[in-house]
N, C-alpha and C positions, 0 to 999 in steps of 0.2 A: 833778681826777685821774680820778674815775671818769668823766668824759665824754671821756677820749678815749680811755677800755677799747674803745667798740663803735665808734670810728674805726681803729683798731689793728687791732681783730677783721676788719672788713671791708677793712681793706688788706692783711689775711694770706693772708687766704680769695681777693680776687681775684687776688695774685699766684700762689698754689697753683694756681688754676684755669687761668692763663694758663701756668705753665710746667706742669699736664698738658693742658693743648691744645697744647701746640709740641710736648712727648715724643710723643702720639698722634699726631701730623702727620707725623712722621718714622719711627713703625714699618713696619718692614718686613713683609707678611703674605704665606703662600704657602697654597695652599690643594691635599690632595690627596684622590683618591678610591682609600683603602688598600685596598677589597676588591678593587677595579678592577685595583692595582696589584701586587698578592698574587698574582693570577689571571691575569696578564701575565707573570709572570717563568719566566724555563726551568725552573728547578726545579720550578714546580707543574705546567708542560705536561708535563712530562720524569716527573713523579708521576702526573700523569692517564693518559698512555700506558702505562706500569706497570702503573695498577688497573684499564685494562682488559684488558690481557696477563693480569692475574692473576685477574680475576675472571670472563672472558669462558667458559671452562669452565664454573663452575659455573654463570652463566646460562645458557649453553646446557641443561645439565642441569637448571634449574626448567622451561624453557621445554617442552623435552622431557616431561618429568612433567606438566605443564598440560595438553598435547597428549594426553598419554594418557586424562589424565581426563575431558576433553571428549570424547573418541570415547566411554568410557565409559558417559558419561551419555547418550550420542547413541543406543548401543547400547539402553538401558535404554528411551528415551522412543519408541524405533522400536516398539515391542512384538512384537515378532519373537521375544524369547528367551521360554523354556516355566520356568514357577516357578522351578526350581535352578538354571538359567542368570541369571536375573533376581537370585535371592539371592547369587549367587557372583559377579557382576559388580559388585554393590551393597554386598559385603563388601570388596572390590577394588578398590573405587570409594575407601571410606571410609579403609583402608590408603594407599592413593597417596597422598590427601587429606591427613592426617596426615603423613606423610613429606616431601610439598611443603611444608606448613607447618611445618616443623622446620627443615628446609633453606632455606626461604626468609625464617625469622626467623636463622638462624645465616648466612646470608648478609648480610642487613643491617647484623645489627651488625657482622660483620668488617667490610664495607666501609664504614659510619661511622665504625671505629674507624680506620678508615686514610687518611680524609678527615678526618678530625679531627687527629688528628697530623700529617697533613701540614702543613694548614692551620695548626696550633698552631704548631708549629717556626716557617714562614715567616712567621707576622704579628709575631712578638717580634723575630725580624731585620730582615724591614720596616723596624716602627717606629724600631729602631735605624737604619737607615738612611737615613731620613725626618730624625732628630736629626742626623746627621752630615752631610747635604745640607743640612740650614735653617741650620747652623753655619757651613759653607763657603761658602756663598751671604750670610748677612750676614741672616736672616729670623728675626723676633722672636719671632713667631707662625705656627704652619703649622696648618691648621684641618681638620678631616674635612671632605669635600664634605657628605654627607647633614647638617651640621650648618649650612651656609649655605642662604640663601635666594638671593642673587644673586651673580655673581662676575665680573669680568671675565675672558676666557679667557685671559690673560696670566699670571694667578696661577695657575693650573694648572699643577702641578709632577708629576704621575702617571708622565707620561714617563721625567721623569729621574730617579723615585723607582725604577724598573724597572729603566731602563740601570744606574742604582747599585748595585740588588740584583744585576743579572746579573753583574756584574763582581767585585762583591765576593764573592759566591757563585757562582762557574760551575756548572751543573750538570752533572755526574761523566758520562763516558758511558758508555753501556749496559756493561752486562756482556756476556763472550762467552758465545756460546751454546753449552748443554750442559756449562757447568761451574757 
């Protein structure tokens, strides 16, 4: 009786192995590249055109400020100006200086905070869309690109990860202007 425990064992174990090599034979795998496909859809183009309608004022206005302080110090290293001009330029200097940098840390984060959000929203819908294409398609396993080493270009699904999102999500158009 106990000699044909480990005849048994081994007839179990080789059929398990053989019916998960027939299931793995037959998965179906898609593979896509989500930032690629995030970054493709109208919504995020149609969000990037937005932040810089919205942000492009305030840059111009650091850029401007930069400018100024640069003559500034240009002013100061010519040696042209007599002590109180040199002190009043170099007080003016350090004012602006300060002020750029207030402005151009409150600028960042705004616009982190509105690339991030954007970006947030889209990648949660993404992925949902990503599930509901690997559904419809019949795919067992859909993989992050950066998570493969090699891939055939066939399983590249990015494309219609995009067209999915843009359809299921159209992106709104613009607002009129001046309201």
């Amino acid at each position: 009786m106990f000699s044909r425990l480990p005849v048994r064992t081994m007839v179990a174990c080789a059929a398990f192995l053989v019916a998960a090599q027939a299931g793995f034979a037959q998965a179906k795998i898609a593979v896509v590249d989500l930032q690629g496909a995030i970054m493709g859809t109208a919504e995020v183009k149609k969000a990037d055109a937005q932040a810089q309608a919205t942000f492009k004022p305030r840059q111009d206005d650091l850029n401007k400020l930069q400018q100024e302080i640069e003559a500034l110090a240009a002013q100061l290293q010519s040696g042209k100006l007599n002590d109180q001009q040199a002190a009043d330029a170099t007080n003016l200097g350090k004012r602006k200086q300060t002020d750029y940098q207030r402005k151009k840390d409150d600028f960042d984060s705004d616009f982190q905070a509105f690339q991030q959000d954007v970006l947030q929203k889209t990648n949660s819908k993404m992925r949902e869309v990503v599930k509901k294409l690997a559904e419809e398609k019949g795919f067992d396993l859909v993989v992050e690109i950066n998570a493969s080493i090699y891939m055939k270009p066939a399983l590249d699904i990015t494309k219609d990860a995009i067209a999915a999102y843009d359809k299921a999500y159209p992106a709104a158009a613009p607002a009129p202007a001046g309201k």
